[in-house]
N, CA, C and O atoms as a GROMACS GRO file, in nm:
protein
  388
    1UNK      N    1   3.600  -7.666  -5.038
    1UNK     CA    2   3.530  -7.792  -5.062
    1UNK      C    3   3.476  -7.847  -4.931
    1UNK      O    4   3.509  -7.823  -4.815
    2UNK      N    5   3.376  -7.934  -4.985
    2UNK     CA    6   3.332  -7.991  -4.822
    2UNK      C    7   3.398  -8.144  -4.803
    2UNK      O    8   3.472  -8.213  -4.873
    3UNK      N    9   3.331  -8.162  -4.667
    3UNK     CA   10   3.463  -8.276  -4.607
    3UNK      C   11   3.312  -8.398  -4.666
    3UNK      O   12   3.192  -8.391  -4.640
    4UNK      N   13   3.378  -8.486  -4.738
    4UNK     CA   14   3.318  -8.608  -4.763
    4UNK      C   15   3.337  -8.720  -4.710
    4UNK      O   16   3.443  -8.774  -4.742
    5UNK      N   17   3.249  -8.794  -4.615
    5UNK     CA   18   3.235  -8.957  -4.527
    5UNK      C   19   3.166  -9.025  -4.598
    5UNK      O   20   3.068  -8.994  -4.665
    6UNK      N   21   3.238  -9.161  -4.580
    6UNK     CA   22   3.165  -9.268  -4.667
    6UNK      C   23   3.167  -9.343  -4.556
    6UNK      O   24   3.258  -9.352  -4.473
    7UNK      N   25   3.026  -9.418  -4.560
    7UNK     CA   26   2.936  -9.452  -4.395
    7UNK      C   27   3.045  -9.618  -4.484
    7UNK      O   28   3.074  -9.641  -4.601
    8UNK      N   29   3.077  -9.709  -4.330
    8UNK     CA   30   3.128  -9.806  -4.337
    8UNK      C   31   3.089  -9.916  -4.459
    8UNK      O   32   3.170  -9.976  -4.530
    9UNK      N   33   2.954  -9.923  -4.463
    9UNK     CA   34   2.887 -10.017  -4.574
    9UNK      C   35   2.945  -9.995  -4.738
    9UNK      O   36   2.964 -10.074  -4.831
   10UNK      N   37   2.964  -9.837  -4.721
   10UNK     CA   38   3.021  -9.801  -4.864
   10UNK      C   39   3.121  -9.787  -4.919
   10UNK      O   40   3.144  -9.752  -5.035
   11UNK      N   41   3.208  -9.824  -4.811
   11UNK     CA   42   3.353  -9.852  -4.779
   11UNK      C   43   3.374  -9.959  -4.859
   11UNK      O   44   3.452  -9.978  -4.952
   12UNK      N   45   3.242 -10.069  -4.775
   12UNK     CA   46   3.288 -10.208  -4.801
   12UNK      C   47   3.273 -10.242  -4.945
   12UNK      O   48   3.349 -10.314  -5.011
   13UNK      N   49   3.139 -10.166  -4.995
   13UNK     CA   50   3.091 -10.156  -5.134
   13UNK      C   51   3.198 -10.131  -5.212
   13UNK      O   52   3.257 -10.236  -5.235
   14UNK      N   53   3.238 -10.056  -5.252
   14UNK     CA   54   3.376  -9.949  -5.277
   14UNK      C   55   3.470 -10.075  -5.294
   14UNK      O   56   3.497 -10.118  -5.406
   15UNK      N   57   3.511 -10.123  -5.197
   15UNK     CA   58   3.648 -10.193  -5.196
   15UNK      C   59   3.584 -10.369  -5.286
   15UNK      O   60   3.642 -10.437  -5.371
   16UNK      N   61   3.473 -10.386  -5.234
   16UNK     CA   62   3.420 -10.533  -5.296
   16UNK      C   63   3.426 -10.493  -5.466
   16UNK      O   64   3.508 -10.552  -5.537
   17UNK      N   65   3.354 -10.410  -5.512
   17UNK     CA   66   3.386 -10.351  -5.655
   17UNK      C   67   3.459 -10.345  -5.742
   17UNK      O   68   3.444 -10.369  -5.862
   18UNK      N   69   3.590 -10.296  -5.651
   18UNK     CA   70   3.738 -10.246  -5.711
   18UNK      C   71   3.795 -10.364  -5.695
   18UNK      O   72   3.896 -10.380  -5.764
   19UNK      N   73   3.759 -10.463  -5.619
   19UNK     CA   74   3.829 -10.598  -5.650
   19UNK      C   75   3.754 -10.685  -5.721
   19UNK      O   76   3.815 -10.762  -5.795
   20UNK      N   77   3.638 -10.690  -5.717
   20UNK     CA   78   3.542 -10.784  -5.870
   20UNK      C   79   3.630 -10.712  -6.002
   20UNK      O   80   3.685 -10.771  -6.095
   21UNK      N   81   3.624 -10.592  -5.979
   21UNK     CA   82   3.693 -10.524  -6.135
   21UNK      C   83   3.854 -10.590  -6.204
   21UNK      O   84   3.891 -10.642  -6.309
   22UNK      N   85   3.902 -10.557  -6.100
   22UNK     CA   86   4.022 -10.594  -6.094
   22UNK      C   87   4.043 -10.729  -6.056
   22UNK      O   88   4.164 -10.750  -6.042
   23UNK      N   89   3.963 -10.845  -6.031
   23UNK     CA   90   4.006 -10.987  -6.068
   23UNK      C   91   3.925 -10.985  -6.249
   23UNK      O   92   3.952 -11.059  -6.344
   24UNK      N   93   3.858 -10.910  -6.242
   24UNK     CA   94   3.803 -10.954  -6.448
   24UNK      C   95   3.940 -10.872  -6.528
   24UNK      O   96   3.942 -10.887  -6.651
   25UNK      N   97   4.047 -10.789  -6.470
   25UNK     CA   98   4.090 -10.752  -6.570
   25UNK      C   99   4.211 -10.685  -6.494
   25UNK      O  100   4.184 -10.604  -6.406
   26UNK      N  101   4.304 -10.706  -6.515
   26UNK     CA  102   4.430 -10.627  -6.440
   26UNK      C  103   4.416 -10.512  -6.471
   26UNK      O  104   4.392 -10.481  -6.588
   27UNK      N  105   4.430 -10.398  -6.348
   27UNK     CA  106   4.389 -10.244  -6.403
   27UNK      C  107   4.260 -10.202  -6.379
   27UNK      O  108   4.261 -10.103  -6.306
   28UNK      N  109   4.143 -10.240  -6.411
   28UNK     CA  110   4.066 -10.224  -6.411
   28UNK      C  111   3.985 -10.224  -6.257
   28UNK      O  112   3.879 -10.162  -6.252
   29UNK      N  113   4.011 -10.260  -6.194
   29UNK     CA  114   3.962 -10.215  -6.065
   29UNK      C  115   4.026 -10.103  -6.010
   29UNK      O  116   3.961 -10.021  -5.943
   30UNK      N  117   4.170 -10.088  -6.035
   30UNK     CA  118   4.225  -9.944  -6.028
   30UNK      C  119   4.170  -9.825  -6.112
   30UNK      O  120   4.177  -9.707  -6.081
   31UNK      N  121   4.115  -9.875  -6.221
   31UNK     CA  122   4.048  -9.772  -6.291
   31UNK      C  123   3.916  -9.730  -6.253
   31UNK      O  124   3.884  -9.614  -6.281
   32UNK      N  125   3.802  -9.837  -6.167
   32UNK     CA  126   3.726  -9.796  -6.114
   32UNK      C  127   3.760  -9.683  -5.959
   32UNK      O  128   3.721  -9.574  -5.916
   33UNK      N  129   3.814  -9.745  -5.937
   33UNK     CA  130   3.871  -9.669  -5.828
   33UNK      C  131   3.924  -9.488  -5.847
   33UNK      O  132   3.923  -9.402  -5.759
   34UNK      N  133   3.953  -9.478  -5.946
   34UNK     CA  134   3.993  -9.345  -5.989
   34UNK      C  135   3.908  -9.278  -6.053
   34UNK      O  136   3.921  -9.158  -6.077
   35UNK      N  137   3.781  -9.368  -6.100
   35UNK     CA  138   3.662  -9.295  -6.126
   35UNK      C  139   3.531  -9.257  -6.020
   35UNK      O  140   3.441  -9.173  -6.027
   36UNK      N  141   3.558  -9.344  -5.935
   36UNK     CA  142   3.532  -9.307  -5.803
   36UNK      C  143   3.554  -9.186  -5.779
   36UNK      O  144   3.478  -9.090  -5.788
   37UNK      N  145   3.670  -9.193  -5.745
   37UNK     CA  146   3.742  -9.069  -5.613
   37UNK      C  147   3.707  -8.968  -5.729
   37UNK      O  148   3.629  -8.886  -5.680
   38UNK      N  149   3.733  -8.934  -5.877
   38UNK     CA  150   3.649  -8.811  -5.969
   38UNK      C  151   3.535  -8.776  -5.921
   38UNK      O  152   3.513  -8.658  -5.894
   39UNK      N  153   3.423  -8.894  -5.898
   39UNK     CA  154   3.274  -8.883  -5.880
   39UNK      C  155   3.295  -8.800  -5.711
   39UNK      O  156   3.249  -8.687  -5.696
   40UNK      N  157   3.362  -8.867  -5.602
   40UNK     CA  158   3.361  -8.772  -5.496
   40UNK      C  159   3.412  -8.639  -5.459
   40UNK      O  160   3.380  -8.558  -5.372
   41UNK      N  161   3.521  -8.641  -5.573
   41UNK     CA  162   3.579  -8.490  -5.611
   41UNK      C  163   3.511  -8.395  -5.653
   41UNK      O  164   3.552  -8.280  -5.634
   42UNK      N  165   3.365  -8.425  -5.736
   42UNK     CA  166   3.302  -8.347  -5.768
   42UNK      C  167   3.191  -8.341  -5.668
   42UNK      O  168   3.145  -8.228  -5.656
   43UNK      N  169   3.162  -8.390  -5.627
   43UNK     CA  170   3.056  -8.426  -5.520
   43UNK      C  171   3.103  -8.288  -5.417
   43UNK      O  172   3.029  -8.189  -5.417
   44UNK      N  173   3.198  -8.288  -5.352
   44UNK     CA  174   3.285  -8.224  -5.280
   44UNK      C  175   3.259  -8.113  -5.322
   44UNK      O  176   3.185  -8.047  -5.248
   45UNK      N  177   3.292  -8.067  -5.414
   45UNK     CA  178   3.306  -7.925  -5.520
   45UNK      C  179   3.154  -7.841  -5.533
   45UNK      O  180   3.137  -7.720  -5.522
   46UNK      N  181   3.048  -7.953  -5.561
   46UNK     CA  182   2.940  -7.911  -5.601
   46UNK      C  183   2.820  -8.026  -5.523
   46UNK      O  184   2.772  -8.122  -5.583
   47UNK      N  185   2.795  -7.998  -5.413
   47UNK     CA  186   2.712  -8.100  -5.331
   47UNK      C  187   2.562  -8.152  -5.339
   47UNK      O  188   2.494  -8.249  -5.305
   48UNK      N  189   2.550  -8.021  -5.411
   48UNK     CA  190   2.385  -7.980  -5.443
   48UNK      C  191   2.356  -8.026  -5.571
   48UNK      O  192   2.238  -8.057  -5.588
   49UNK      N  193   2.460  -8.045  -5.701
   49UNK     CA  194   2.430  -8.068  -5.816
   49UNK      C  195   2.351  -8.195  -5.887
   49UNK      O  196   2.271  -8.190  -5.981
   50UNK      N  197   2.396  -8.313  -5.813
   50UNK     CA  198   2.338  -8.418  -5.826
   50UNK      C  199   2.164  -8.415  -5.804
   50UNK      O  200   2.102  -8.324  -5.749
   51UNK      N  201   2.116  -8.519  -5.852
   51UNK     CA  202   1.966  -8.538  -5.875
   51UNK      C  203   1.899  -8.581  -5.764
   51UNK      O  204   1.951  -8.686  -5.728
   52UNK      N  205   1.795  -8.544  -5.681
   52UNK     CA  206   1.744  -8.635  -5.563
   52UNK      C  207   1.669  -8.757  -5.632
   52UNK      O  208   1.596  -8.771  -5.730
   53UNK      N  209   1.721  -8.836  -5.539
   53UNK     CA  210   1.637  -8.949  -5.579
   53UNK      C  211   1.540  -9.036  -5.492
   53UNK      O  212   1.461  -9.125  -5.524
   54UNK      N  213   1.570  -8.984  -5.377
   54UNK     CA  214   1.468  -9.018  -5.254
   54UNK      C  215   1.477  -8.918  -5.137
   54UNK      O  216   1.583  -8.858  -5.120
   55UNK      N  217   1.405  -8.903  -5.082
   55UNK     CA  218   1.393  -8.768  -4.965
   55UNK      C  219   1.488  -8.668  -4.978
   55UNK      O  220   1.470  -8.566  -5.044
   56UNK      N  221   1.647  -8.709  -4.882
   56UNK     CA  222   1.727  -8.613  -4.931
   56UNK      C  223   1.863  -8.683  -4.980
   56UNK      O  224   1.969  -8.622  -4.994
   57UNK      N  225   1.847  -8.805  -5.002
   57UNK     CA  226   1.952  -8.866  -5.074
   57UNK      C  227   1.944  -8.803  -5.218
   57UNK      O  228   1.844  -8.756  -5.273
   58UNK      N  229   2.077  -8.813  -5.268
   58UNK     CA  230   2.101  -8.736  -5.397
   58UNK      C  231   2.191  -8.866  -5.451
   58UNK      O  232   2.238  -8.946  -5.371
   59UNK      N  233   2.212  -8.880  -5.613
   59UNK     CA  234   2.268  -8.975  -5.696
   59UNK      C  235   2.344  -8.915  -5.776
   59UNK      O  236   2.307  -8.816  -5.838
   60UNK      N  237   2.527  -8.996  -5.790
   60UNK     CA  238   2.596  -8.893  -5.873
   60UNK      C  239   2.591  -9.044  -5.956
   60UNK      O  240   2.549  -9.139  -5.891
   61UNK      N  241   2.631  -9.066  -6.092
   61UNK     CA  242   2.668  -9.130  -6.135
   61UNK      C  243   2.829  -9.178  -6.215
   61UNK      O  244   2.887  -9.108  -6.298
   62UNK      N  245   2.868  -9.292  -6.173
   62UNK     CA  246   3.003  -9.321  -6.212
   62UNK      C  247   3.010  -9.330  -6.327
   62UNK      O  248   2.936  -9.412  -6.382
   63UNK      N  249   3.109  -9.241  -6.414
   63UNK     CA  250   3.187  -9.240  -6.515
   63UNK      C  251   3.215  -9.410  -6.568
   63UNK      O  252   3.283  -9.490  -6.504
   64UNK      N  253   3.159  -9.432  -6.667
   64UNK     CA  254   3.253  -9.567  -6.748
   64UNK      C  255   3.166  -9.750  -6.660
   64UNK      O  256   3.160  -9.861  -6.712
   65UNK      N  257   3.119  -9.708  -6.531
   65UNK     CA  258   3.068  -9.826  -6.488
   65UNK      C  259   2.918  -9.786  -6.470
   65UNK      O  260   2.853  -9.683  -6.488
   66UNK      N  261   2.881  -9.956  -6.409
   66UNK     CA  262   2.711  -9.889  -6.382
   66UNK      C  263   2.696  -9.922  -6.223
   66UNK      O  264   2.656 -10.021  -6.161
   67UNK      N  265   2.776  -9.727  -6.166
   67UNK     CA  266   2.746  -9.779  -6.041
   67UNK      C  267   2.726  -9.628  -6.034
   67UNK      O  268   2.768  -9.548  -6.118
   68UNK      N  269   2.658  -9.601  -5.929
   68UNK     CA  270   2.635  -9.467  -5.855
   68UNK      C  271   2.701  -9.446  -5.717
   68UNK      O  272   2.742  -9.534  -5.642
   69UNK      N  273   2.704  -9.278  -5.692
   69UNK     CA  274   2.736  -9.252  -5.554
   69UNK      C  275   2.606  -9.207  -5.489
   69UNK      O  276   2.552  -9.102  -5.525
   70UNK      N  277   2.552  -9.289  -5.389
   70UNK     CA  278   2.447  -9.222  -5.308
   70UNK      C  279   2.475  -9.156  -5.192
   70UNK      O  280   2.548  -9.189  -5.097
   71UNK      N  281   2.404  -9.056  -5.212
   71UNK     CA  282   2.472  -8.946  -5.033
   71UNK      C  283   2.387  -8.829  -5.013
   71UNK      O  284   2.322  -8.792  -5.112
   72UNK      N  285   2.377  -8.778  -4.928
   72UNK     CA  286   2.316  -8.692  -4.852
   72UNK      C  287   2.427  -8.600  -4.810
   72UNK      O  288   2.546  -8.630  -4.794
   73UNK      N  289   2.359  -8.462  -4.792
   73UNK     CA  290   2.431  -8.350  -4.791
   73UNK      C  291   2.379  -8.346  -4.607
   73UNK      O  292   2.257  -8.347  -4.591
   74UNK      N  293   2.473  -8.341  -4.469
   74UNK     CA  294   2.437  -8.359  -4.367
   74UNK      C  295   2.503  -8.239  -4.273
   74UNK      O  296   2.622  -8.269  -4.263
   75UNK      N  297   2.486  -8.161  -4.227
   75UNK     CA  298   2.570  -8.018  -4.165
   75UNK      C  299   2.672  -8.015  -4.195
   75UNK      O  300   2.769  -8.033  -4.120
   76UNK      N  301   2.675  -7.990  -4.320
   76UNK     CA  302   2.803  -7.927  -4.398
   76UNK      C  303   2.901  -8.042  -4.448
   76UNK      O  304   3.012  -8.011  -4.490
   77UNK      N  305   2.854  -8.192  -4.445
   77UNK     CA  306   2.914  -8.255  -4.477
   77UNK      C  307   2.862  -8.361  -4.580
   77UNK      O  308   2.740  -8.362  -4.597
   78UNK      N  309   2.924  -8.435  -4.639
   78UNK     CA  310   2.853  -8.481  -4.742
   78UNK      C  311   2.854  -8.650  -4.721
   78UNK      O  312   2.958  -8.710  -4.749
   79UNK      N  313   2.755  -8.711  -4.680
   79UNK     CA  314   2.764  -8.838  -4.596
   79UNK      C  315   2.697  -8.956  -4.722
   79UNK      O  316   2.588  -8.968  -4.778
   80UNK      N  317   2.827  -9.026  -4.727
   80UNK     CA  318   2.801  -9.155  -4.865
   80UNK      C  319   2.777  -9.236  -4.824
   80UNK      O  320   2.844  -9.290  -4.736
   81UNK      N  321   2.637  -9.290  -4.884
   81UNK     CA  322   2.520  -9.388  -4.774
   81UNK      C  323   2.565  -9.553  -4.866
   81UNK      O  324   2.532  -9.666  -4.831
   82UNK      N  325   2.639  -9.518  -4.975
   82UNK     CA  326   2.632  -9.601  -5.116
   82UNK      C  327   2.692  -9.585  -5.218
   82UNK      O  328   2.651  -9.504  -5.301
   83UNK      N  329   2.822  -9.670  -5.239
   83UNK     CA  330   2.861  -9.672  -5.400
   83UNK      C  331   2.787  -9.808  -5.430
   83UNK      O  332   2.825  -9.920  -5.397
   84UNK      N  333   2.654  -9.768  -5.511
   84UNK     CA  334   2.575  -9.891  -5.551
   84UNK      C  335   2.573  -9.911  -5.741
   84UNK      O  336   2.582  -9.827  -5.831
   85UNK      N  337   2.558 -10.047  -5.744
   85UNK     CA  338   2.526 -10.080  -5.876
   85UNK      C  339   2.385 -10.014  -5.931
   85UNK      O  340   2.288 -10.024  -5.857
   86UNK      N  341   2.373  -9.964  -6.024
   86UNK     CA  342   2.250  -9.922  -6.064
   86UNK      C  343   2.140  -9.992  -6.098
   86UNK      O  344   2.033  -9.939  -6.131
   87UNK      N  345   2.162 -10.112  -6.093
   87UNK     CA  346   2.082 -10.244  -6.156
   87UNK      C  347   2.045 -10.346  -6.054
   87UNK      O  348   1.944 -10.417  -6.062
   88UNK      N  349   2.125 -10.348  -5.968
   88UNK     CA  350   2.055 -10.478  -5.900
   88UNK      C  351   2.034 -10.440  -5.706
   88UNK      O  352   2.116 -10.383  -5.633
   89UNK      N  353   1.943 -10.476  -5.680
   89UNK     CA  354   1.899 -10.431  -5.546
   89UNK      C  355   1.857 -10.286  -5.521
   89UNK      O  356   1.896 -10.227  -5.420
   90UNK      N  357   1.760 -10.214  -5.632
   90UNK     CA  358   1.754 -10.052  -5.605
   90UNK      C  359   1.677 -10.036  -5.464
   90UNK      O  360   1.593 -10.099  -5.400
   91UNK      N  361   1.735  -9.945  -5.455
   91UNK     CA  362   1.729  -9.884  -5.298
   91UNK      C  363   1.757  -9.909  -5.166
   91UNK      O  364   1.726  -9.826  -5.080
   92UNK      N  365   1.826 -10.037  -5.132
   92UNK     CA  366   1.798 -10.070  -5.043
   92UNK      C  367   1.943 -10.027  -4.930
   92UNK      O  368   1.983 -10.072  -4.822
   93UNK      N  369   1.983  -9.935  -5.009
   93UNK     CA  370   2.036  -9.760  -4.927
   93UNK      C  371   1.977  -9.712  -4.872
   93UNK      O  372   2.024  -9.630  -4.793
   94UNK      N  373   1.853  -9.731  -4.879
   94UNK     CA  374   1.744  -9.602  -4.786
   94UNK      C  375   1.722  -9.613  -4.658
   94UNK      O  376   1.652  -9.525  -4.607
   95UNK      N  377   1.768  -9.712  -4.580
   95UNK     CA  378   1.773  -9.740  -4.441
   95UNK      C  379   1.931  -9.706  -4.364
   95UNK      O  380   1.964  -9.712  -4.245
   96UNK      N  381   2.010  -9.668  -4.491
   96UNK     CA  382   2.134  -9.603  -4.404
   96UNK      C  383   2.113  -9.463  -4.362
   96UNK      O  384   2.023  -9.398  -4.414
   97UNK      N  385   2.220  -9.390  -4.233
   97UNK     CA  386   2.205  -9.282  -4.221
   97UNK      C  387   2.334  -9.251  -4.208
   97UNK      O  388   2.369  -9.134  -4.192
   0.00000   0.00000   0.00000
């Protein structure tokens, strides 16, 4: 498998998420969270599979929510620019590297 980085912003994304989830519902931000780390497990596994959706950013989509993983495949590593909502603010991932 390849080694997967999630650039600081998507960190923050990631963690802001799993706690909106989990103040609407006990559990439920833990459950995003484990659908996450699936979406990067496969990511890992299969780097290329996902859809491009701008130059060489590629989009996996999260299981059960409406959020995506955005990332780029970068010398052998797989660099996460974005766990973004699919709905509000599109693109404005495209200035990460």
């Amino acid at each position: 498998m390849i080694q997967v980085k999630l650039l600081p912003e998507a960190s923050e994304e990631f963690a802001a998420a799993a706690a909106y989830y989990e103040s609407q519902q006990r559990g439920l931000g833990l459950s995003f969270i484990d659908e996450v780390e699936i979406s990067l497990d496969r990511i890992a596994e299969h780097p290329k599979a996902a859809r491009v959706v701008v130059g060489d950013f590629r989009r996996r989509l999260i299981h059960r929510f409406p959020f995506a993983v955005v990332y780029r495949v970068v010398d052998e590593q797989v660099v996460v620019a974005a766990i973004a909502h699919r709905r509000r603010r599109p693109g404005y991932w495209q200035s990460r590297t």
